[in-house]
DRENFI-377371 format. One line per field, with one value per residue (C-alpha): chain; residue number from 1; x, y, z; residue in three letters. Coordinates in Angstrom, 2 decimals, decimal comma. Layout:
# residues N
ch <- (A  ...);
i <- (NUM  ...);
x <- (X  ...);
y <- (Y  ...);
z <- (Z  ...);
aa <- (ALA  ...);
***
This chain:
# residues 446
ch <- (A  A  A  A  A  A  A  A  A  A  A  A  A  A  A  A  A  A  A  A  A  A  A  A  A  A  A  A  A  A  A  A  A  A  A  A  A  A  A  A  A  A  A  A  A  A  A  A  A  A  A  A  A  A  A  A  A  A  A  A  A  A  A  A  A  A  A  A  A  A  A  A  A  A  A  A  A  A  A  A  A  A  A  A  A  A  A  A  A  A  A  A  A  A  A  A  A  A  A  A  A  A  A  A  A  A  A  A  A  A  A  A  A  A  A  A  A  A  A  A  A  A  A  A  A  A  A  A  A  A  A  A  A  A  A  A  A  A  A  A  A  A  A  A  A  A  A  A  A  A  A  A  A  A  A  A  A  A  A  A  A  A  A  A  A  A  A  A  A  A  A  A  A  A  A  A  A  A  A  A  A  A  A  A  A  A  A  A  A  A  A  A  A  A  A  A  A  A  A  A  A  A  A  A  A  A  A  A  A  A  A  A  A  A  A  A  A  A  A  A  A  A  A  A  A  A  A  A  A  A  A  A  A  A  A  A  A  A  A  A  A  A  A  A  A  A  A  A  A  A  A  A  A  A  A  A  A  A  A  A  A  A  A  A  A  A  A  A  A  A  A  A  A  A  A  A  A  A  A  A  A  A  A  A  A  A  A  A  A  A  A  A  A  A  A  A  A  A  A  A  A  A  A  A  A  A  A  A  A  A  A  A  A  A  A  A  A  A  A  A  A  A  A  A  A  A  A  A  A  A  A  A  A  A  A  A  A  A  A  A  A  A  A  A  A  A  A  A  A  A  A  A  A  A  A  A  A  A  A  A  A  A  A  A  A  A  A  A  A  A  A  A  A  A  A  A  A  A  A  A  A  A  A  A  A  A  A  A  A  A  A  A  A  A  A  A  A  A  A  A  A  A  A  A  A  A  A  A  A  A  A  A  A  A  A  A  A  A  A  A  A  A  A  A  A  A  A  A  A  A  A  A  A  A  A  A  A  A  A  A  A  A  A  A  A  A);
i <- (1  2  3  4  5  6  7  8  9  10  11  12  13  14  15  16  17  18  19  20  21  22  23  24  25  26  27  28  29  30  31  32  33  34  35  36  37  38  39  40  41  42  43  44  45  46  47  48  49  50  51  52  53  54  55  56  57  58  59  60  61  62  63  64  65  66  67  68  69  70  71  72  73  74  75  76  77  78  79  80  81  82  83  84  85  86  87  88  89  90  91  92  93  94  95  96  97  98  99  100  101  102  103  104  105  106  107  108  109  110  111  112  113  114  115  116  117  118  119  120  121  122  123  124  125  126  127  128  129  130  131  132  133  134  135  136  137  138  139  140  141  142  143  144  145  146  147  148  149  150  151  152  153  154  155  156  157  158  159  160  161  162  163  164  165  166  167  168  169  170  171  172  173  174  175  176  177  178  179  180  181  182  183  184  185  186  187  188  189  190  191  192  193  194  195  196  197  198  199  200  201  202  203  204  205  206  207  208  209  210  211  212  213  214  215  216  217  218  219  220  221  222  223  224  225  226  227  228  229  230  231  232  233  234  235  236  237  238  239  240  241  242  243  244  245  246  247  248  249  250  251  252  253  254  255  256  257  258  259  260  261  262  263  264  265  266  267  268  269  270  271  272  273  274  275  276  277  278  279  280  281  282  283  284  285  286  287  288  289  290  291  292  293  294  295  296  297  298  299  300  301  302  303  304  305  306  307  308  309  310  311  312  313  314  315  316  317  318  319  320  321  322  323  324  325  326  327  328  329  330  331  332  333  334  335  336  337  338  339  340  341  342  343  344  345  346  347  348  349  350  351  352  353  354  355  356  357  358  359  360  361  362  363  364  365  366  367  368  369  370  371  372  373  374  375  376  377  378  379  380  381  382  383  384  385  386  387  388  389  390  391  392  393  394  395  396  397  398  399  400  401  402  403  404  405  406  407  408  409  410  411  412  413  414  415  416  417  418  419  420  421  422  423  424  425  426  427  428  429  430  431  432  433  434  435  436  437  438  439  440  441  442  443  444  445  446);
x <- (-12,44  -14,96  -13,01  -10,50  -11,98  -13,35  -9,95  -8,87  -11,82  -11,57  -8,25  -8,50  -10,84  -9,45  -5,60  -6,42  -8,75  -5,91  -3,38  -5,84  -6,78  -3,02  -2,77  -5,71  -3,94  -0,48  -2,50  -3,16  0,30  2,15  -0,45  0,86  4,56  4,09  2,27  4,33  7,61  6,18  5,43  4,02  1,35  -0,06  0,47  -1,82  -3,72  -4,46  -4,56  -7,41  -9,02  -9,06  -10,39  -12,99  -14,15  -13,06  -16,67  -17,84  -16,14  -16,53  -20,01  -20,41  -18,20  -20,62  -23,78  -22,46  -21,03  -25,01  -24,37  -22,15  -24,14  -27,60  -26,08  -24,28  -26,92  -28,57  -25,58  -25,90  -29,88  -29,09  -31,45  -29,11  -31,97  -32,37  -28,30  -28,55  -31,85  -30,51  -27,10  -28,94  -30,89  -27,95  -26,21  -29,20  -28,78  -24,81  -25,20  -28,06  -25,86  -22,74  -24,65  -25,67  -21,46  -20,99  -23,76  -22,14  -18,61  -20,50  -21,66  -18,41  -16,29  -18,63  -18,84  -14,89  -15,01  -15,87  -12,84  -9,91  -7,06  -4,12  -5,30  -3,04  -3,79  -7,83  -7,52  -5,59  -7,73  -11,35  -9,81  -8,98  -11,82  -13,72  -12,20  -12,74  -16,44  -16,56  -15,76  -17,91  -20,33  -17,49  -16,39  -19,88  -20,11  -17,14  -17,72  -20,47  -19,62  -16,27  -19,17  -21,20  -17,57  -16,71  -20,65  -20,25  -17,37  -14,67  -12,09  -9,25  -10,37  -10,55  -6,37  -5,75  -7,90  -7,00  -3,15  -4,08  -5,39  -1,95  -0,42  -2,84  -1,76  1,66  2,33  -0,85  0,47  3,94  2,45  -0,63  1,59  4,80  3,17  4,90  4,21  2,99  0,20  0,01  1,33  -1,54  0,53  -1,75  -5,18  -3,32  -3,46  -7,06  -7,66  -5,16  -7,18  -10,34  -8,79  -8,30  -12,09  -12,55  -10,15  -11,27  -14,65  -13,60  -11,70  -14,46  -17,02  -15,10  -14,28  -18,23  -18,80  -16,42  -16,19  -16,93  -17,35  -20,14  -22,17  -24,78  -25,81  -27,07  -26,28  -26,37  -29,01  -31,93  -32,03  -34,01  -35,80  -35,30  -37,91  -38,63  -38,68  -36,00  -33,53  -34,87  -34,17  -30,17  -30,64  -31,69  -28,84  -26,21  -26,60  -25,81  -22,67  -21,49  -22,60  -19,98  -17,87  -18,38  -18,11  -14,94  -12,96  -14,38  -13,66  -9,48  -9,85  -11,80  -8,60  -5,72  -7,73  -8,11  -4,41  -3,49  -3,10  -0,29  1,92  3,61  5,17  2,53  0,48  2,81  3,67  -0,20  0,16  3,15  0,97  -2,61  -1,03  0,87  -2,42  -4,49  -2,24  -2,10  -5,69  -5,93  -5,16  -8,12  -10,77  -9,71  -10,39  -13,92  -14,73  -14,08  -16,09  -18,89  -19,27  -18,63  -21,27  -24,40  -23,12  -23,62  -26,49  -28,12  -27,92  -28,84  -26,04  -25,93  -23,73  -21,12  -21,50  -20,72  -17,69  -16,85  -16,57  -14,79  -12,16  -11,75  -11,65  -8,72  -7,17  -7,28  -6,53  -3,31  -2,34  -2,84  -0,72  2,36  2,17  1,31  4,63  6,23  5,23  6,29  9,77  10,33  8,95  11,91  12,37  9,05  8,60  12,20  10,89  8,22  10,43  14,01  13,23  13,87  11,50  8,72  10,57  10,35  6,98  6,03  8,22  5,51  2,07  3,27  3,13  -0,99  -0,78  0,27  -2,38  -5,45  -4,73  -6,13  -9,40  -9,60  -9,16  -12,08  -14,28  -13,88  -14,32  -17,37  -19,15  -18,41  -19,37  -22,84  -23,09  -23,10  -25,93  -27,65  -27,81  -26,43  -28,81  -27,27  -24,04  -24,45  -25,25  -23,04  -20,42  -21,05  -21,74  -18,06  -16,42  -17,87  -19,49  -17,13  -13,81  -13,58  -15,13  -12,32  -9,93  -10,94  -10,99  -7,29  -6,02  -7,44  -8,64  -6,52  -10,06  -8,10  -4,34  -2,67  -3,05  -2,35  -2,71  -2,21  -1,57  -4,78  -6,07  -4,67  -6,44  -9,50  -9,35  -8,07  -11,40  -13,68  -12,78  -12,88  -16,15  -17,22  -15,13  -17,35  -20,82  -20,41  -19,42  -22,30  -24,39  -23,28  -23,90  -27,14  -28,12  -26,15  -28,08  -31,38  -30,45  -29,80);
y <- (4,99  7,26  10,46  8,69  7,58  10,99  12,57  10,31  11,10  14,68  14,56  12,57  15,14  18,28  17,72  17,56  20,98  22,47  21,69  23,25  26,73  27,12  26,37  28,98  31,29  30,81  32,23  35,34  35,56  34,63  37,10  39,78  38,73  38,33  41,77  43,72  42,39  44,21  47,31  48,75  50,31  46,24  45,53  48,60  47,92  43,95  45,05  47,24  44,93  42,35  44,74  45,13  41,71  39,59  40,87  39,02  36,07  35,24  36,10  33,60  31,05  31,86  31,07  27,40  26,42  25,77  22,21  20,11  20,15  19,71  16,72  15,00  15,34  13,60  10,73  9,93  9,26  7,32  9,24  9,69  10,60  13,98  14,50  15,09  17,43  20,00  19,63  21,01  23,70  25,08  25,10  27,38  29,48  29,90  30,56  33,32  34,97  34,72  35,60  39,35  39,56  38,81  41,54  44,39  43,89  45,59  48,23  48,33  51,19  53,83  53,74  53,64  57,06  58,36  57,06  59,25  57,62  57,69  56,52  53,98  52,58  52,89  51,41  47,60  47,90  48,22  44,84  42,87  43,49  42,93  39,17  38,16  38,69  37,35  33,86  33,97  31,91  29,09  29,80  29,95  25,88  24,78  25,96  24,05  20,75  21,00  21,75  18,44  16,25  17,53  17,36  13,68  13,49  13,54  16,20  14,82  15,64  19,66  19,16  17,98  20,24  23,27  22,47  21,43  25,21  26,85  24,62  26,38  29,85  30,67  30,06  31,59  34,63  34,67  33,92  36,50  39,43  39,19  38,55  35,09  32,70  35,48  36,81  40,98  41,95  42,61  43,46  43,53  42,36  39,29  37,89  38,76  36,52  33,90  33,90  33,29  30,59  29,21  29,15  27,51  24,89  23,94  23,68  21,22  19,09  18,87  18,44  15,49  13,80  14,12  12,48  9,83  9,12  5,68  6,71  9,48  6,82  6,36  9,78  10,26  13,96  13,85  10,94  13,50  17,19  18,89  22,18  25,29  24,33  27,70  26,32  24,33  26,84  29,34  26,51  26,74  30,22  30,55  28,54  30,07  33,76  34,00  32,44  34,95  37,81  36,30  35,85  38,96  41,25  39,60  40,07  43,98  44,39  43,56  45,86  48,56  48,28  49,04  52,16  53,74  53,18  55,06  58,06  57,00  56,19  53,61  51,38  51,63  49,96  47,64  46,28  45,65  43,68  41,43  41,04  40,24  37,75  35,99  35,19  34,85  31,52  30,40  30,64  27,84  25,03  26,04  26,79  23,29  21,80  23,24  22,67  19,09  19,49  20,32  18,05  15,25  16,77  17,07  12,98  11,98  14,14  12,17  9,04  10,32  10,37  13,47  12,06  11,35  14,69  16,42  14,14  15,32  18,89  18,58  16,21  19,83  21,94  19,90  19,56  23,16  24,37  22,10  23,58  27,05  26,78  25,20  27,86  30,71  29,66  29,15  32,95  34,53  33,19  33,38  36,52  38,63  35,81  35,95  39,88  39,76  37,19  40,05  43,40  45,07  47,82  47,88  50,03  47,78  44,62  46,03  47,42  44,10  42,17  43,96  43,14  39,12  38,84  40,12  37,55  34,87  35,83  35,99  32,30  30,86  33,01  32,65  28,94  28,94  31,15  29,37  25,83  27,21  28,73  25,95  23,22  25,44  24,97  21,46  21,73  24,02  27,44  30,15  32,83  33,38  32,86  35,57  38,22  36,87  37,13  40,70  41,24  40,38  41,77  44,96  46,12  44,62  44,34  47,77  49,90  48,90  49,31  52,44  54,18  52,39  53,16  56,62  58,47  59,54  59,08  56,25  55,49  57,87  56,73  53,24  53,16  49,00  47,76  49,02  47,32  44,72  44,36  45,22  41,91  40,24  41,18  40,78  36,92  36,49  37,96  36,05  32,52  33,14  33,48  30,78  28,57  29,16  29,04  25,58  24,14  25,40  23,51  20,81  20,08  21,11  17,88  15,91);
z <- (-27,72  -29,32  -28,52  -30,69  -33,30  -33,79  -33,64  -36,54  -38,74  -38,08  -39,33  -42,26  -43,61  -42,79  -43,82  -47,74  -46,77  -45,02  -48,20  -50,45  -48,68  -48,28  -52,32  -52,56  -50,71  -52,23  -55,87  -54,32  -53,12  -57,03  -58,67  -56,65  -56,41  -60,64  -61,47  -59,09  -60,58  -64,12  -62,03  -59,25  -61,42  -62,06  -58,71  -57,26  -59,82  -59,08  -55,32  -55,92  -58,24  -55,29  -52,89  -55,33  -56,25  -53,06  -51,22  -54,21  -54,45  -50,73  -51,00  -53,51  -51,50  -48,39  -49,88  -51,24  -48,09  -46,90  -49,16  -46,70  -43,74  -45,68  -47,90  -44,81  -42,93  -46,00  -46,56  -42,79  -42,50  -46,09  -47,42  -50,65  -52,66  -51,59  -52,37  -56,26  -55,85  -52,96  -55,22  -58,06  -56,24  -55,15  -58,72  -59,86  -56,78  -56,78  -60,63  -60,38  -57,97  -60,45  -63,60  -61,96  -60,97  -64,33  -65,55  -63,13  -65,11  -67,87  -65,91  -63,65  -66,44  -65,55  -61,57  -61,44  -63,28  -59,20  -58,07  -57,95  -59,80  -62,58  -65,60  -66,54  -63,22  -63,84  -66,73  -65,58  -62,43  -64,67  -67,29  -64,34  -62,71  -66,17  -66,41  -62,88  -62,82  -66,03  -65,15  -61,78  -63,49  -63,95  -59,85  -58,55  -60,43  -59,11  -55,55  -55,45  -56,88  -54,72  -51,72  -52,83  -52,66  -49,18  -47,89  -48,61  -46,51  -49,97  -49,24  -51,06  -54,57  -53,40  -52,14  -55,60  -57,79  -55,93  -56,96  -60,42  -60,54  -59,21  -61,72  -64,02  -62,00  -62,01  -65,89  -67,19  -65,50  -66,89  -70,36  -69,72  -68,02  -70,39  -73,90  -74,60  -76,93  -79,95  -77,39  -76,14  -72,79  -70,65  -67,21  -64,33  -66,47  -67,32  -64,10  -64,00  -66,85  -65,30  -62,90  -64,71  -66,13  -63,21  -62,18  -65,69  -65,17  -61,33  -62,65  -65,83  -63,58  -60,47  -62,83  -64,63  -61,01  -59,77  -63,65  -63,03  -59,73  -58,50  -54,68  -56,18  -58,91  -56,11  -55,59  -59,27  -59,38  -63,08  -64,20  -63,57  -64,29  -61,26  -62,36  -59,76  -57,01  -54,83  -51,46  -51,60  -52,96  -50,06  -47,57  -48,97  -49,66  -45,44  -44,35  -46,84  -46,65  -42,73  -43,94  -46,62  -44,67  -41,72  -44,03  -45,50  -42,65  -41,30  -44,65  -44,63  -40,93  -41,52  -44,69  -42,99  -40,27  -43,12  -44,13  -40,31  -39,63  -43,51  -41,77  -39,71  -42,61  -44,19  -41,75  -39,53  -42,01  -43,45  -40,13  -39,58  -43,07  -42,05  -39,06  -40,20  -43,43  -41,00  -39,39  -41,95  -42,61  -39,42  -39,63  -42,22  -39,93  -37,27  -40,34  -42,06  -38,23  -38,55  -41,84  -41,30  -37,75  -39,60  -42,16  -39,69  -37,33  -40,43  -41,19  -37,53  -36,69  -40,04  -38,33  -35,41  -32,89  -31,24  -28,43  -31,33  -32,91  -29,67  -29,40  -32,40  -31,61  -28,06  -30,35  -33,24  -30,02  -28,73  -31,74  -32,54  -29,39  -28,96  -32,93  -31,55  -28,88  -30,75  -33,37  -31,03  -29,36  -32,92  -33,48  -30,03  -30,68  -34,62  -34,76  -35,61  -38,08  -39,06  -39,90  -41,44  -44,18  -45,30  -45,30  -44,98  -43,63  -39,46  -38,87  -40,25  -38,87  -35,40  -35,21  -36,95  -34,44  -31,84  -33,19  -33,92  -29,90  -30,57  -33,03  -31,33  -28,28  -31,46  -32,07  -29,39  -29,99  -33,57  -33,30  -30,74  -32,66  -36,24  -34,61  -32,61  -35,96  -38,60  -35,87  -35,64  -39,34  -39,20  -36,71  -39,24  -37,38  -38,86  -38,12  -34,38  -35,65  -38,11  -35,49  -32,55  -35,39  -36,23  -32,49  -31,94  -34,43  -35,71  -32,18  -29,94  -31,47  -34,22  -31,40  -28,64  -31,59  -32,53  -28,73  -28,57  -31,50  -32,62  -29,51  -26,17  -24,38  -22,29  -22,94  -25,90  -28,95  -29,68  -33,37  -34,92  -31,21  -30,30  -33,20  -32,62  -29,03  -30,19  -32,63  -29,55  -27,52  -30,64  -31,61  -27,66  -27,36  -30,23  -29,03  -25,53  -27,52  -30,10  -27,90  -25,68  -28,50  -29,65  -26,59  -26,26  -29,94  -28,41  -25,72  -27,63  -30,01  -27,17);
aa <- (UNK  UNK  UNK  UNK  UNK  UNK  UNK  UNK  UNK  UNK  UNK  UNK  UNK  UNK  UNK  UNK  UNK  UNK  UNK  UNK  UNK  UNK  UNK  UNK  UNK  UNK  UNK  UNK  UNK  UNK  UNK  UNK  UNK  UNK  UNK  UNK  UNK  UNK  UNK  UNK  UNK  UNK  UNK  UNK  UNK  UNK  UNK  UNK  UNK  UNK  UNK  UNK  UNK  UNK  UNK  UNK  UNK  UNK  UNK  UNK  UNK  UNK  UNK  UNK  UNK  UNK  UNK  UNK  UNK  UNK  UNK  UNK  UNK  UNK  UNK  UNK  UNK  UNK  UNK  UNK  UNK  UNK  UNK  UNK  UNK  UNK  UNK  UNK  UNK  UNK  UNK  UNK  UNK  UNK  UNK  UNK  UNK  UNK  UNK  UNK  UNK  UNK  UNK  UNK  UNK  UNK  UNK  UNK  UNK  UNK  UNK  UNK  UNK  UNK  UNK  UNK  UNK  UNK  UNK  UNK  UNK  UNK  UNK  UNK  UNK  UNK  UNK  UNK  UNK  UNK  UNK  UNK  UNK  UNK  UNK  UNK  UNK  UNK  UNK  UNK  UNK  UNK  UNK  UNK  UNK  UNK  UNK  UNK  UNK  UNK  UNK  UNK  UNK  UNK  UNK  UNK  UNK  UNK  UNK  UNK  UNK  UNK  UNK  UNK  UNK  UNK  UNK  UNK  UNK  UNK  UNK  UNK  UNK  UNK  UNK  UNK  UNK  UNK  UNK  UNK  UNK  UNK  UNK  UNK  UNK  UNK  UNK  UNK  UNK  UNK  UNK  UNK  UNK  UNK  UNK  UNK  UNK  UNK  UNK  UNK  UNK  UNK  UNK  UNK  UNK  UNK  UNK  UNK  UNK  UNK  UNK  UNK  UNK  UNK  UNK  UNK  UNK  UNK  UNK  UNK  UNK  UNK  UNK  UNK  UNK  UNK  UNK  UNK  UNK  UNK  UNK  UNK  UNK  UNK  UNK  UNK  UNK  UNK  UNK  UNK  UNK  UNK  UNK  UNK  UNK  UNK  UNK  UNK  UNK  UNK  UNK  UNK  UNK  UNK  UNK  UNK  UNK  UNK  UNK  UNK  UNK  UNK  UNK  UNK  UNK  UNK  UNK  UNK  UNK  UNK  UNK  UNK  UNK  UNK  UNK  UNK  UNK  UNK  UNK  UNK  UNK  UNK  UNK  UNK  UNK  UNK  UNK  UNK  UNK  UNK  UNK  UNK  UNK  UNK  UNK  UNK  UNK  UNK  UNK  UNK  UNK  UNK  UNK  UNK  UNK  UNK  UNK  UNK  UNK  UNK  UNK  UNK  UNK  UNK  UNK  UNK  UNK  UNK  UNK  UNK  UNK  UNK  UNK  UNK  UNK  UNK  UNK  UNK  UNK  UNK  UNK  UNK  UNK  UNK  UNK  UNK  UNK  UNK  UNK  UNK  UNK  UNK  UNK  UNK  UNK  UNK  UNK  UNK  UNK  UNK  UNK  UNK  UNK  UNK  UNK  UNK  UNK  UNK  UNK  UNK  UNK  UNK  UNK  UNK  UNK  UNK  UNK  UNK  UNK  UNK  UNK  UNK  UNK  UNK  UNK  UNK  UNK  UNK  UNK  UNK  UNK  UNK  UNK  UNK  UNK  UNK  UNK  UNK  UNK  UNK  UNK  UNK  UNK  UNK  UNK  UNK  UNK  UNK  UNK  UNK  UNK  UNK  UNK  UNK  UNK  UNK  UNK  UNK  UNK  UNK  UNK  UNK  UNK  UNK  UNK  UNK  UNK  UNK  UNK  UNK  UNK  UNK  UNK  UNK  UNK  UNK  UNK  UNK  UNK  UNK  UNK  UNK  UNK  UNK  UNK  UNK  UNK  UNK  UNK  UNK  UNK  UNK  UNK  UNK  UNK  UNK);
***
């Protein structure tokens, strides 16, 4: 009966998460279908300009994601008059890390003068880059007043502002990239500012829904202004930077990847692309799992039931594994289908055709390791995870890469399969750890 319960809860909060990291996703994806179809100068140039200010962003995103499991923790002791302070605290933190992004975009010109590029393309790449760190103030506010919603166990208000900002998207880019309505065609830079006004707009519309809400009135976020208090932000700031820097190094690992395989050429890397994006949304339905694992775990663990909180990770482990292994068959047996949806060219389809079966096998792992880490979270311990994470990844997983896929020192050279084992063998070493981990702290709340 509990098991079941559990599983319904679970659910009910990750689906709306799941709809809106596909929705954040699918932004990424119109920016560069929109700036390429101007030219394939804007759409180097709005690649770059990601590569550039993603480590920020996620950074950013890291720290905040400290809120859920200290509010829910909070919410489930009814202790609801801590909420509104550690809220706070973590608005000044988020936007002291935003305001110095937003300092180094006037400092950003000269340091791109090292980089080795046309100047047409140096130019869209430094304005979009300009814009986006711009508005980090506005993203660093909304991330954490979409945190404080889903910390208190209120998910579906993230689904719904999420689309309200692809909504906000797809025709500020048209308008932004063309020059419609009497304004100057801005190519590539317009979707950086489309994109700031996307921040902008997520942040109006959370911060009118925490204003309004009924569900939130008790919580008082806004009846009291809190001053920064130093311990307290450290206490966040202890919880939330082991989280960006996991974050962190697993977006850089996959980009670090692309860059050792350049050398093999075009389709070599392109069919690691159709691979690794592919995954990257399969991947949505196993973080959702946790995210909602872990905001259940900090509520139950507040009124303390750690019996029900472990519960509550064997019912995400089921759940994720049982998703894994429908879409790992899904990608075995589409995947001809699948690689033909991202190029023509046969080459690419059947070296991509290849690395979906690694795919497929990563799954399982990734869904384990994600689960594992966010369910840690909720338990407040982050430190481990950090350096299991990086353990796994960067130690275990690049290094077996590398030997496979650039060196003859054991099989020829395997170049993205090898890769592609090596992530295979770094999310299992890191599905093995965590999971260890977890029970430990499982059995230490017990």
């Amino acid at each position: 009966m509990a098991f079941k319960k559990e599983l319904k809860t679970i659910c009910h909060l990750a689906w709306p998460l799941l709809v809106a990291q596909i929705t954040q996703t699918l932004m990424g994806v119109s920016d560069t279908i929109m700036a390429g179809r101007y030219s394939a100068t804007d759409m180097a140039a709005v690649a770059i300009g990601v590569g550039f200010t993603l480590p920020i962003i996620v950074f950013i995103q890291g720290i905040t994601l400290a809120l859920p499991p200290i509010i829910s923790r909070f919410n489930g002791s009814k202790q609801i008059d801590k909420v509104a302070n550690y809220t706070q605290q973590m608005l000044w933190l988020a936007l002291g890390f935003s305001l110095i992004a937003a300092v180094i975009a006037f400092i950003f010109e000269p340091l791109m003068q090292f980089i080795e590029m046309e100047q047409d393309l140096r130019y869209i790449t430094i304005d979009y880059i300009r814009y986006i760190l711009y508005s980090m103030p506005a993203f660093a506010l909304y991330q954490v007043l979409r945190n404080y919603c889903e910390g208190l166990s209120i998910t579906k208000p993230s689904m719904l502002i999420m689309g309200i900002g692809l909504l906000v998207n797809i025709p500020a880019n048209y308008i932004l990239i063309y020059g419609k309505f009497g304004l100057p065609e801005m190519g590539g830079a317009g979707c950086g500012v489309a994109t700031a006004l996307v921040f902008v707009a997520m942040f109006v519309a959370t911060w009118i829904y925490t204003l309004k809400s009924n569900k939130l009135a008790k919580y008082d976020l806004y009846s009291k202004l809190y001053r920064p208090h130093y311990q307290d932000m450290l206490e966040c700031l202890k919880l939330g930077l082991p989280i960006a820097m996991t974050i962190l190094f697993e977006v850089t690992l996959f980009a670090t990847v692309a860059i050792l395989l350049a050398p093999f050429g075009a389709i070599v890397v392109a069919s690691h692309q159709v691979a690794l994006n592919f995954s990257a949304l399969m991947f949505m339905i196993p973080l959702s799992i946790g995210m909602a694992t872990s905001i259940r775990i900090g509520h139950l663990l507040g009124e303390q039931s750690p019996e029900q909180a472990k519960v509550a990770t064997q019912c995400a482990f089921f759940l994720g594994i049982s998703i894994a292994a429908f879409t790992a068959t899904l990608t075995i047996i589409g995947s001809d289908v699948i690689a033909k949806l991202y190029s023509i060219d046969p080459p690419v389809i059947e070296l991509a055709s290849s690395l979906l079966f690694f795919a497929a096998l990563f799954q399982f792992s990734d869904a384990t390791q994600v689960i594992s880490g966010t369910a840690l979270r909720g338990y407040k311990d982050t430190t481990a995870m950090f350096y299991l994470s990086f353990l796994s990844y960067w130690g275990v997983g690049l290094t077996i890469g590398c030997v496979l896929g650039l060196t003859d020192w054991i099989v020829p050279k395997m170049a993205a399969t090898g890769f592609w084992i090596g992530f295979i063998a770094g999310l299992s070493t890191a599905a093995v750890t965590l999971g260890l981990r977890l029970r430990y702290i499982q059995n230490k709340h017990e």
